[in-house]
DSSP file (Angstrom, degrees, kcal/mol; ACC not computed):
  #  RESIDUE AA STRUCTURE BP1 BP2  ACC     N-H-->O    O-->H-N    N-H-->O    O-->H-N    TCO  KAPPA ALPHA  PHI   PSI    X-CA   Y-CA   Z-CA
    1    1 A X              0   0    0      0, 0.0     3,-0.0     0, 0.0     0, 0.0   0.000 360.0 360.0 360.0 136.7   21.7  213.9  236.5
    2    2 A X        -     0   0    0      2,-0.1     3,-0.0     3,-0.0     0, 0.0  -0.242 360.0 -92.9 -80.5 173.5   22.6  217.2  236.4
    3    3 A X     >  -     0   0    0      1,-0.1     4,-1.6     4,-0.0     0, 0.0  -0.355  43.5-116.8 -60.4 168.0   20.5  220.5  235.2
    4    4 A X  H  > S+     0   0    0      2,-0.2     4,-4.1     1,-0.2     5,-0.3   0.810 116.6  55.2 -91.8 -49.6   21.3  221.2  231.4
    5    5 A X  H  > S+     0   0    0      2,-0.2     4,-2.3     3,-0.2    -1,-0.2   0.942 107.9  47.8 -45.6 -59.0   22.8  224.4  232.2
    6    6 A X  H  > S+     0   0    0      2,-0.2     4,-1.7     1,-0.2     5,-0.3   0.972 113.8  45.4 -19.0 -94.9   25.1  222.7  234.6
    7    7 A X  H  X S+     0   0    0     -4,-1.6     4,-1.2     2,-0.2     3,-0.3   0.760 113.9  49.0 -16.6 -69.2   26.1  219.9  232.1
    8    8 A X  H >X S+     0   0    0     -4,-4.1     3,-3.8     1,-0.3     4,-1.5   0.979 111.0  58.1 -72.1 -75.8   26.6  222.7  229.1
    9    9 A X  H 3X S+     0   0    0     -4,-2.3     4,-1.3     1,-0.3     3,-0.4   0.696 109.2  41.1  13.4 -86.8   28.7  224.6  231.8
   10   10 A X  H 3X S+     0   0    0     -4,-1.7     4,-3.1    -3,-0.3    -1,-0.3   0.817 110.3  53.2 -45.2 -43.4   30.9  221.9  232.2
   11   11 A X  H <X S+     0   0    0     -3,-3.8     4,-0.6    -4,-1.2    -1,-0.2   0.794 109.8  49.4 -95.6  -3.4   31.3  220.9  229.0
   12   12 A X  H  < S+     0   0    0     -4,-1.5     4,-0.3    -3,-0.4    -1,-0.3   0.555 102.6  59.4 -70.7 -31.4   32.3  224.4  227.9
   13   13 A X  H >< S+     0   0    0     -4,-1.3     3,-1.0    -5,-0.4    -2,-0.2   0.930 112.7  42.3 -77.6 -46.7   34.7  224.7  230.6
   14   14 A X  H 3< S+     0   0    0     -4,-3.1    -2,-0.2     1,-0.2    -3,-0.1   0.709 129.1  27.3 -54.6 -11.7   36.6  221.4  229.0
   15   15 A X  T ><  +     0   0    0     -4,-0.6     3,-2.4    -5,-0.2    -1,-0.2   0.005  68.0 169.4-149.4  25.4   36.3  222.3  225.8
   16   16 A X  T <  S+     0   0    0     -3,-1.0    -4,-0.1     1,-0.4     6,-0.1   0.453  81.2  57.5 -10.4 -37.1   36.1  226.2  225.4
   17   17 A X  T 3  S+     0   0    0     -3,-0.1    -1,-0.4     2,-0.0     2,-0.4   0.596  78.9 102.1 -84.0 -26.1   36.5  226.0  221.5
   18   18 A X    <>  +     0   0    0     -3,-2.4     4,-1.9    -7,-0.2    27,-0.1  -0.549  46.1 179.2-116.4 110.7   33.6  223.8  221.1
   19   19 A X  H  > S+     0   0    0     -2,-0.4     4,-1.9     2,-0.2     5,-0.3   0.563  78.8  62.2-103.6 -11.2   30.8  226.0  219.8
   20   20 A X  H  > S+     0   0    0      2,-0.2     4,-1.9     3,-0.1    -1,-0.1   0.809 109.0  45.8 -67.6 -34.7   28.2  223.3  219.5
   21   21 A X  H  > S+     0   0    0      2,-0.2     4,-1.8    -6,-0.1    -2,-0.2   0.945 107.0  55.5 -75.7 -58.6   28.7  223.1  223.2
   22   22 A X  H  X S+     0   0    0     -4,-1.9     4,-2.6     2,-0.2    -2,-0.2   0.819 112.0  50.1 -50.4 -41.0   28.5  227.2  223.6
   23   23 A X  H  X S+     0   0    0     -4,-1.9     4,-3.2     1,-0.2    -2,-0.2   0.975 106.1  55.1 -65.7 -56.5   24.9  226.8  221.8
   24   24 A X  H  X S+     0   0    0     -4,-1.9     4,-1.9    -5,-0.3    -2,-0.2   0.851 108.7  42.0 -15.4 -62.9   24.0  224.5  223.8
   25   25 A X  H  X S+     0   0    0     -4,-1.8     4,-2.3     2,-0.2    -2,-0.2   0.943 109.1  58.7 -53.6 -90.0   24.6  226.4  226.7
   26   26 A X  H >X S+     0   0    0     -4,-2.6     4,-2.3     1,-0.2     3,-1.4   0.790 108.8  46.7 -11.7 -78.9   23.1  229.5  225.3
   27   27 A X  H 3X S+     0   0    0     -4,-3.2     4,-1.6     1,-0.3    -1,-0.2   0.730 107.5  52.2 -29.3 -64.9   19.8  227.8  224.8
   28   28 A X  H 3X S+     0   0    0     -4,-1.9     4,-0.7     1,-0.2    -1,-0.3   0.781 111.7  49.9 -25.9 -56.6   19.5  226.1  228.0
   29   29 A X  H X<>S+     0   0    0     -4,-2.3     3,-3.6    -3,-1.4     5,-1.2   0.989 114.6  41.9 -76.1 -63.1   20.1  229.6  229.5
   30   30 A X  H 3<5S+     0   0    0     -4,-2.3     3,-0.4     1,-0.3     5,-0.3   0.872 108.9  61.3 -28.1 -53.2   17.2  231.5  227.2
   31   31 A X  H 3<5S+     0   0    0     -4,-1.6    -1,-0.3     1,-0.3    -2,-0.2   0.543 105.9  39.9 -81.6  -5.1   15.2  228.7  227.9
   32   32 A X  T <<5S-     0   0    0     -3,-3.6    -1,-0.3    -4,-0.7    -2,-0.1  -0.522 124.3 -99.6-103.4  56.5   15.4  229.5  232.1
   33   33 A X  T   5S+     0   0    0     -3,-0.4     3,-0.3     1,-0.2    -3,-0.2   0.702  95.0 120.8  44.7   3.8   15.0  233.6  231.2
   34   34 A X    >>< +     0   0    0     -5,-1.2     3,-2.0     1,-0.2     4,-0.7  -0.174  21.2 144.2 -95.8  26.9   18.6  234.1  231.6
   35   35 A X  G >4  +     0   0    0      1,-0.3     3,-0.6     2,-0.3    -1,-0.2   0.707  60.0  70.4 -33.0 -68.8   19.1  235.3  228.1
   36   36 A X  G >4 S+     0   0    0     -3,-0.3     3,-0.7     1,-0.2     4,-0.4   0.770 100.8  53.4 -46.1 -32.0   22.0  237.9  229.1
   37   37 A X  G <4 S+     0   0    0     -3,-2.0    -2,-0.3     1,-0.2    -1,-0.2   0.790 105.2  56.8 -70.7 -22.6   24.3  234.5  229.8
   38   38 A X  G << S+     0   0    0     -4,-0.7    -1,-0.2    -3,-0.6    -2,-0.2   0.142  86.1  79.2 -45.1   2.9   23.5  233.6  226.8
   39   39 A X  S <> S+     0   0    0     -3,-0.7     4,-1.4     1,-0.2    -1,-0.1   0.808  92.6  40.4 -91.2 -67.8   24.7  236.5  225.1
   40   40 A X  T  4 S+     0   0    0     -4,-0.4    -1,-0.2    -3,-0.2    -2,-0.1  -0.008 118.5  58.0 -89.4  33.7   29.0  236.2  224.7
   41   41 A X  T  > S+     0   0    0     -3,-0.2     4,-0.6   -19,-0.1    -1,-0.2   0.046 108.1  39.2-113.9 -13.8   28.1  232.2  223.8
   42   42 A X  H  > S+     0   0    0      2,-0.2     4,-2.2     3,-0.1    -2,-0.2   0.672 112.1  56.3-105.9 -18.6   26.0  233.0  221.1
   43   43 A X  H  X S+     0   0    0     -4,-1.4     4,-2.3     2,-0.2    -3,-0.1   0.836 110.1  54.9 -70.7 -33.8   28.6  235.9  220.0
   44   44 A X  H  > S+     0   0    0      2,-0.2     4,-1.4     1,-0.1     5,-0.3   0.942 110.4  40.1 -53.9 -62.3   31.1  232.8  220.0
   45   45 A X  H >X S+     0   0    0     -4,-0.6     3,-1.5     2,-0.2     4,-1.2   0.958 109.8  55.8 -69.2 -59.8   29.3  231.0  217.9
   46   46 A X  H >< S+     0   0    0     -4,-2.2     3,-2.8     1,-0.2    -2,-0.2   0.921 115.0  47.1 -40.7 -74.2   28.1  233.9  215.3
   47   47 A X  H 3< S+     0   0    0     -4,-2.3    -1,-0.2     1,-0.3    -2,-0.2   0.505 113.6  40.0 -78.5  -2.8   31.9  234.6  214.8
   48   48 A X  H << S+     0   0    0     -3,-1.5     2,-0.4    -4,-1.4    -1,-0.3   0.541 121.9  48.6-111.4   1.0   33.4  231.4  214.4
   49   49 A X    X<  +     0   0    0     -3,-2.8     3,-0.7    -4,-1.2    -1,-0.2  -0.955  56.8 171.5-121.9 112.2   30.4  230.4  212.2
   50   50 A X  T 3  S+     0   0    0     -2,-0.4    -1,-0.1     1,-0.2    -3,-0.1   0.630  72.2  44.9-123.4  10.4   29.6  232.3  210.0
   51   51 A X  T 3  S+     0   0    0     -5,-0.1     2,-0.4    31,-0.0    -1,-0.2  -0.303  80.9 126.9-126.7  36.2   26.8  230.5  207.6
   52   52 A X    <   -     0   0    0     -3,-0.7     4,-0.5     1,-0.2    -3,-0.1  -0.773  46.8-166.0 -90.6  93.8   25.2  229.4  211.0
   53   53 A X  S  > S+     0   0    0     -2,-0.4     4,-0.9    29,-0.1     3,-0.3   0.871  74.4  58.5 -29.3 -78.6   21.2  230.7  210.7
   54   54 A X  H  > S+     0   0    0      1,-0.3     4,-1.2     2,-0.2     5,-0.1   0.746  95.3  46.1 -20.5 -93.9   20.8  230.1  214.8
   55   55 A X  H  4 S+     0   0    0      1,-0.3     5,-0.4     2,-0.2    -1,-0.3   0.802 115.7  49.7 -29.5 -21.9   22.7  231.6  216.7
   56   56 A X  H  > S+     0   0    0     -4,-0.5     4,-3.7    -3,-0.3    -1,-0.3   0.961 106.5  51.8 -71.9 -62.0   22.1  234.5  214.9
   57   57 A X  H  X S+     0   0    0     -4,-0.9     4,-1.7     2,-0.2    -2,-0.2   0.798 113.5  44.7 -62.5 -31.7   18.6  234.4  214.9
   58   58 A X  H  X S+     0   0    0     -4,-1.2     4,-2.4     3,-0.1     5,-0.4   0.962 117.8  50.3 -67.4 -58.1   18.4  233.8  219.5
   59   59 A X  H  4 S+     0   0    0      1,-0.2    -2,-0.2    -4,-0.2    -3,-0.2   0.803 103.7  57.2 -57.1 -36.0   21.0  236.5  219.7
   60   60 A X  H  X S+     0   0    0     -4,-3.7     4,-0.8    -5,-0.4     3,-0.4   0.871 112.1  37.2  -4.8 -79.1   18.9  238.7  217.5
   61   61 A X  H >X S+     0   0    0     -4,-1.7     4,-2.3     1,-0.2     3,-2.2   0.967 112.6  64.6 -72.4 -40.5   15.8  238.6  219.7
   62   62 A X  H 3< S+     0   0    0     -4,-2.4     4,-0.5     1,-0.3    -1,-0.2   0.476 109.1  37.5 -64.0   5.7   18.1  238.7  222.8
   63   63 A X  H 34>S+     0   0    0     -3,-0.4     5,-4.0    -5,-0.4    -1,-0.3   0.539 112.0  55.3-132.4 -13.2   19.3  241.9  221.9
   64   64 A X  H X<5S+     0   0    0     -3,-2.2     3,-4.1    -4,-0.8    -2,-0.2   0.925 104.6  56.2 -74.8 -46.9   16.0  243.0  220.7
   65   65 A X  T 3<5S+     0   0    0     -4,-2.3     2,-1.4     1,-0.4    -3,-0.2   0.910 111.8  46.6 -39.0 -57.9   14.5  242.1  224.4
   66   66 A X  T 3 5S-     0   0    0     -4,-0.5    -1,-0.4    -5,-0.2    -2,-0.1   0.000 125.2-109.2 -98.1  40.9   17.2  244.4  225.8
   67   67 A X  T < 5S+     0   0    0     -3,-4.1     2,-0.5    -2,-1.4    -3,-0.2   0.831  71.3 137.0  31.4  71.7   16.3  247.3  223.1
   68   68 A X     >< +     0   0    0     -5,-4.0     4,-0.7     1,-0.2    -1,-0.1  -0.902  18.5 163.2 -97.1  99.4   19.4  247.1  220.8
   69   69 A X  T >4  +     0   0    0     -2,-0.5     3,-0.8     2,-0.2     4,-0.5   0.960  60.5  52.8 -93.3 -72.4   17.5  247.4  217.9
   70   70 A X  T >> S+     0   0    0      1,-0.4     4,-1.8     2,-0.3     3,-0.8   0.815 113.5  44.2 -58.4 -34.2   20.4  248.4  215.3
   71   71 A X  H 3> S+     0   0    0      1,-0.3     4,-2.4     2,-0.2     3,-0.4   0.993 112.2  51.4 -86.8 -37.2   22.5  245.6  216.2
   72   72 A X  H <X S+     0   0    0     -3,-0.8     4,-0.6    -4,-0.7    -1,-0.3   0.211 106.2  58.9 -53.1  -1.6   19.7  243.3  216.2
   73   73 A X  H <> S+     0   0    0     -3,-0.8     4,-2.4    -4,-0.5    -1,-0.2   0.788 104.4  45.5 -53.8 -64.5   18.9  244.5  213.0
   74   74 A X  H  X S+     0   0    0     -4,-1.8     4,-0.6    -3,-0.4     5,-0.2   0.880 111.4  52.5 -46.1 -50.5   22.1  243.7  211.4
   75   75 A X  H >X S+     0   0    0     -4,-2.4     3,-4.4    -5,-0.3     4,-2.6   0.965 110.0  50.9 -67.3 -53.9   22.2  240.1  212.9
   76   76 A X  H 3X S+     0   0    0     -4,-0.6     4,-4.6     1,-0.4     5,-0.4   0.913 113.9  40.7 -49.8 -50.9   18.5  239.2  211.6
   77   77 A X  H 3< S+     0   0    0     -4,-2.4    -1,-0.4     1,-0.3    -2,-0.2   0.314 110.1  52.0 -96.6  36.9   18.9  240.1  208.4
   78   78 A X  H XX S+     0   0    0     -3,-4.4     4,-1.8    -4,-0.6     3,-0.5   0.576 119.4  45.1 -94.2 -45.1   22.3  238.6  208.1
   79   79 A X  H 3X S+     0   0    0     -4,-2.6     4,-1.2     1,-0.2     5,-0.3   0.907 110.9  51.2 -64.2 -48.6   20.0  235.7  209.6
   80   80 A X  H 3X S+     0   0    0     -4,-4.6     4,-2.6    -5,-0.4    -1,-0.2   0.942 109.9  51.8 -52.0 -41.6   17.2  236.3  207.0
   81   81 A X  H <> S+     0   0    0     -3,-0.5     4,-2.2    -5,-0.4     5,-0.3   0.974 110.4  46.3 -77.5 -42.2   19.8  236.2  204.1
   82   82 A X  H  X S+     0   0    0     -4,-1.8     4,-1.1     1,-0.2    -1,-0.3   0.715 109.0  52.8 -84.2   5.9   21.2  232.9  205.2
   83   83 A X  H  <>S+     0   0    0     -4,-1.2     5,-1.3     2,-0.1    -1,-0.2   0.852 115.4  48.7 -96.1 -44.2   17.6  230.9  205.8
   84   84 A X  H  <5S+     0   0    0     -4,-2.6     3,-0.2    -5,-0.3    -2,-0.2   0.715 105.7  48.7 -90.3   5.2   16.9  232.0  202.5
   85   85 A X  H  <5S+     0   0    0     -4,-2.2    -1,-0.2    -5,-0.2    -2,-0.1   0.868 117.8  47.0 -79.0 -36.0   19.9  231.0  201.0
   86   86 A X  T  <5S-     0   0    0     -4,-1.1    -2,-0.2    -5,-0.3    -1,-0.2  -0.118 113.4-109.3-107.6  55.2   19.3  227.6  202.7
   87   87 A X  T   5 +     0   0    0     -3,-0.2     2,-1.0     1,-0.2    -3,-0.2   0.405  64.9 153.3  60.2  30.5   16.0  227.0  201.9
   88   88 A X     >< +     0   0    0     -5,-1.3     4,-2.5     1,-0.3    -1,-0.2  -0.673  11.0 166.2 -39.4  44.3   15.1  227.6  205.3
   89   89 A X  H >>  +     0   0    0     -2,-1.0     3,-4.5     2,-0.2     4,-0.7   0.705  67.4  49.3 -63.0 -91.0   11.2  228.9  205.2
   90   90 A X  H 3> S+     0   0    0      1,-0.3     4,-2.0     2,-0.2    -1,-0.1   0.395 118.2  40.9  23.6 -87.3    9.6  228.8  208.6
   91   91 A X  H 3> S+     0   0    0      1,-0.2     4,-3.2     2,-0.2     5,-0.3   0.913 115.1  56.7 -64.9 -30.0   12.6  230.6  210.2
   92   92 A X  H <X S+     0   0    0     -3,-4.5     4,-1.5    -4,-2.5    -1,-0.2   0.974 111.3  45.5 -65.7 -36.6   12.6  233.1  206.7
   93   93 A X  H  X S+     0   0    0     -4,-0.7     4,-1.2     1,-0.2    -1,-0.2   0.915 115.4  41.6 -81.6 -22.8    9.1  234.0  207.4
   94   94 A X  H  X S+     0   0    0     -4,-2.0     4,-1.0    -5,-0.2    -1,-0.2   0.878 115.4  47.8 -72.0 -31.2    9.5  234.6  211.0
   95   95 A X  H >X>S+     0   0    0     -4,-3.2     3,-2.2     1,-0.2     4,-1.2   0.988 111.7  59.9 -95.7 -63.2   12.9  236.6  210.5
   96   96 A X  H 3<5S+     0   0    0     -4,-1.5    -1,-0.2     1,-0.3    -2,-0.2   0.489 110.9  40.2  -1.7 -62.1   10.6  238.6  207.4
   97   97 A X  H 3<5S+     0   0    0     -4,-1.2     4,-0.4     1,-0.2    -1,-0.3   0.501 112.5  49.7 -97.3 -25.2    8.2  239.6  210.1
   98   98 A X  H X<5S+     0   0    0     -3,-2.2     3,-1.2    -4,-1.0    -1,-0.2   0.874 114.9  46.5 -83.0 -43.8   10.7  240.5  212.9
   99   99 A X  G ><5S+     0   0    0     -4,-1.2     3,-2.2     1,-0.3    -2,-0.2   0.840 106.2  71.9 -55.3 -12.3   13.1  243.0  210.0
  100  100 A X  G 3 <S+     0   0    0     -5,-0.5    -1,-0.3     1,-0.3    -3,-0.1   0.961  82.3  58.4 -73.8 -41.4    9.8  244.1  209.3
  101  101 A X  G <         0   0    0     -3,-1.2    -1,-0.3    -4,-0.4    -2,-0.2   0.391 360.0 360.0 -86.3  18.2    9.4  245.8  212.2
  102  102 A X    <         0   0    0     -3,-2.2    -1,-0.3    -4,-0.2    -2,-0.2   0.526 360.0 360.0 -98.7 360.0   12.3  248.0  211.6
């Protein structure tokens, strides 16, 4: 069976459009430290989705890790507004406590 990354890889080259697939990917990739390939697959996803919480919220901290703070600003609390539009606590108190700290 292949690694996840692998797999998500693949299914992203068949299917380029497929942003379910792109998150996928993304994760997988965060989840080995590799956060900067995760980066233009989670920008895919933010722009073709645009009342998706996630994505927002990993690209967010990925861009904090690499000190963009103003654009990581923007995406969290465009992430903060949509967890509390969809009743979303958990992730609203966490994204609370990361805006906070601008």
């Amino acid at each position: 069976m292949p690694d996840r990354i692998t797999q998500f890889t693949q299914l992203v080259a068949q299917q380029p459009d497929n942003e379910l697939f792109r998150f996928s990917l993304a994760q997988s990739l965060i989840a080995n430290q590799r956060g900067a390939e995760a980066e233009p697959h989670l920008r895919i996803c933010v722009t073709k989705n645009h009342d998706w919480m996630l994505p927002r919220i990993l690209l967010g901290k990925q861009l904090l890790a690499t000190d963009r703070r103003a654009e990581a600003k923007a995406l969290l609390e465009d992430a903060l507004r949509l967890a509390i539009a969809q009743d979303h606590d958990d992730p609203a108190e966490e994204l609370r406590a990361l805006v906070s700290q601008f």
